[in-house]
Structure formats: structure tokens, C-alpha cells
C-alpha positions in Angstrom: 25.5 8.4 -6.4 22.1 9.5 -7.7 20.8 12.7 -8.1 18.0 13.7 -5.9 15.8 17.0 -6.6 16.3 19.0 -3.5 12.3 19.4 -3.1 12.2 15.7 -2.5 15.0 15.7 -0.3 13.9 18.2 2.0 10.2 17.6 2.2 8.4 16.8 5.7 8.0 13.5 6.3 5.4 13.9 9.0 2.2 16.3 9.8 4.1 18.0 12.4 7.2 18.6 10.1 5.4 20.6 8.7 5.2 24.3 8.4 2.7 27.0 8.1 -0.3 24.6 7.0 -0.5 23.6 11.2 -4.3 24.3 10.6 -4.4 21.6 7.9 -1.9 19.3 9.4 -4.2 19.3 12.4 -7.8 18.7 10.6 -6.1 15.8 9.0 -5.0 14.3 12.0 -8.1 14.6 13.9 -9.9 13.2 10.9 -7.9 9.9 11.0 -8.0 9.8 15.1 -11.7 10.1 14.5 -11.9 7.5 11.7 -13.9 9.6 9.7 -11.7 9.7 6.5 -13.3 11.3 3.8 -14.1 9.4 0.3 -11.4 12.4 -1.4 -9.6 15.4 0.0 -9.5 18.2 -2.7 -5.8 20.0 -1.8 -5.7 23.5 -3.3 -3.9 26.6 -3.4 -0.8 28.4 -4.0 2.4 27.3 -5.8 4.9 26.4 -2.8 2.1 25.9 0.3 2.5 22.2 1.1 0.0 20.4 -1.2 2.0 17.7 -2.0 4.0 17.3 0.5 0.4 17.0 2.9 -1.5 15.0 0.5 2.2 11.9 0.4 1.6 12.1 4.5 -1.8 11.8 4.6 -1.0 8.7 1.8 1.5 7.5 3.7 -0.7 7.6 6.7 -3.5 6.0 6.0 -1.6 3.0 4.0 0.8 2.4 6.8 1.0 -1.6 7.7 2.5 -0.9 11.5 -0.6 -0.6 12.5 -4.0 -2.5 11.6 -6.3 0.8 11.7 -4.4 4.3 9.5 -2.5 6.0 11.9 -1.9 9.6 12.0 1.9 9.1 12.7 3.5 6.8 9.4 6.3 5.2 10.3 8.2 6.0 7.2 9.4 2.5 6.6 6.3 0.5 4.6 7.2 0.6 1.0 5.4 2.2 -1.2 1.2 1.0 -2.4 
């Protein structure tokens, strides 16, 4: 059995999963629906407000092979790019 940090364990896994960055979660999604991805996404702020955890979703998202086009909803099974 392996240890796993508990951050990792516990993150979201998808935009709505997560909380209290709904207005970010949102403005991603629409961007993707849209298909106007940006060339880079600059994720700033606080220590503790979902930087990472967005920016491995919006990752996950975009590189997901279910679909041929990024979707805005990964389907947590492609292995990692």
C-alpha cells in the first residue's frame, strides 16, 4: 500500500467538483464549449484557492481522447500526456 498525500487524494476531479472558484470553473468551460481556448491561462492567487487543482482539469480536459474535439467534461480515464 502506497502512501498518497491527502491533497492529491482529495482534489476535484471535475470543474463542477469544485468549490468556491464557480466563477472560474464556468469561464473555463464556456471557453472550451466555444472553442476559443487561449494560447496560455495565467492561474494566480492565494495559497489554498484551487490553482492547481483547475489548471490538472482544464489539462485533463482539453487532452482527453473520448472525444475528437476537448471537452469540458474529462472522463478521468485517458492516461496521462
Amino acid at each position: 500500500m502506497s502512501y498518497q498525500v491527502l491533497a492529491r487524494k482529495w482534489r476535484p476531479q471535475t470543474f463542477e467538483e469544485v468549490i468556491g472558484q464557480k466563477h472560474v470553473s464556468q469561464t473555463l468551460k464556456n471557453a472550451i464549449r466555444q472553442g476559443k481556448i487561449a494560447h496560455a491561462f495565467l492561474f494566480s492567487g492565494e495559497r489554498g484557492v484551487g490553482k492547481t487543482s483547475l489548471a490538472r482539469i482544464l489539462a485533463k480536459a482539453l487532452n482527453c481522447h473520448s472525444k475528437p474535439e476537448p471537452t469540458e467534461i474529462p472522463c478521468n480515464i485517458c492516461p496521462p500526456a
